[in-house]
N, C-alpha and C positions, 0 to 999 in steps of 0.2 A: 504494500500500500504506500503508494506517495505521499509526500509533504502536504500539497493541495489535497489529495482525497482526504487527510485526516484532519486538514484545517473543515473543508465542508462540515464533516462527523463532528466538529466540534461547534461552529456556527451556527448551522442548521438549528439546534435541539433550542439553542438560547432566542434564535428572532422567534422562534415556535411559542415558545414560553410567552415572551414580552408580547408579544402580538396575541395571545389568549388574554393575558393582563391587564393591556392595554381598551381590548373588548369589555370584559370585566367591570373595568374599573369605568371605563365609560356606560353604561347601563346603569353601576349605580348612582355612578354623578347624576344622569339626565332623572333619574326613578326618587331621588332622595327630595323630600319637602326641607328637611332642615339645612338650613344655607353655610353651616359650618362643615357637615358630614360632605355637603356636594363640592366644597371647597378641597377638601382633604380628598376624594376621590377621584377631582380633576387633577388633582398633584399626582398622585397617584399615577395618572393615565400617563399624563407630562411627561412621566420618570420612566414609564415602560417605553411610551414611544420614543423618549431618547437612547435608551439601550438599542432597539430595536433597529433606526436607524444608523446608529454608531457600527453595530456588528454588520449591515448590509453593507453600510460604508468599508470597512474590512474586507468584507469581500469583493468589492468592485474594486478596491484598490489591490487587494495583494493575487489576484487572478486578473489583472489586465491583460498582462501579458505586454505591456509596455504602449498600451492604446491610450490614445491622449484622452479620448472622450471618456474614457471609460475613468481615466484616473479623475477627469473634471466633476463627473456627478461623484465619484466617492468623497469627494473631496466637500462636496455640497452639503453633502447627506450625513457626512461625517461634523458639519459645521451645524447643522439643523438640527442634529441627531445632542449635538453638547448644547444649545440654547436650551431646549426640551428639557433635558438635564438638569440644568441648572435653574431652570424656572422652575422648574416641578420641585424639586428639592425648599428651593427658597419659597417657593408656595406654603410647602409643605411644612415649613419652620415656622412661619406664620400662623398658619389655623393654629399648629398645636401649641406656639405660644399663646394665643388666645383661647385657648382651652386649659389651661394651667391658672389664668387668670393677669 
């Protein structure tokens, strides 16, 4: 088994995950009446689809194969994919300090 085969085997399983997650956690964002739970559940989402993003970015970038387009959207996705990240995070520091008091 290749480098690349076992980079996919290892990819594959985590955008799988964050992208069930990111589903998840958006349904109970839109379903939640209380505006602090939909707040923490939007973070939540935030934070998978920036994983989500980051690891496709990974793989458009390290299977290019040295294609510029290809390294250009990784490089997009991988910049989208840390916004996400970091908003969701800092979202998320928020609600639960206001949940603390």
């Amino acid at each position: 088994m290749g480098q690349l085969e076992m980079l996919q085997w290892v990819l594959f399983p985590v955008i799988l995950i964050s992208l069930v997650l990111s589903v998840v956690f958006s349904y109970k964002s839109r379903r939640s009446s209380d505006g602090r739970k939909r707040g923490i559940n939007a973070a939540r989402m935030n934070i998978s689809m920036g994983i989500m993003m980051m690891f496709i970015s990974f793989i458009q970038l390290f299977m290019s194969n040295e294609s510029t387009l290809k390294v250009v959207i990784g490089a997009i996705f991988l910049v989208v994919g840390l916004f996400n990240l970091f908003a969701g995070l800092r979202n998320l520091s928020a609600y639960r300090a206001t949940e603390r008091g």
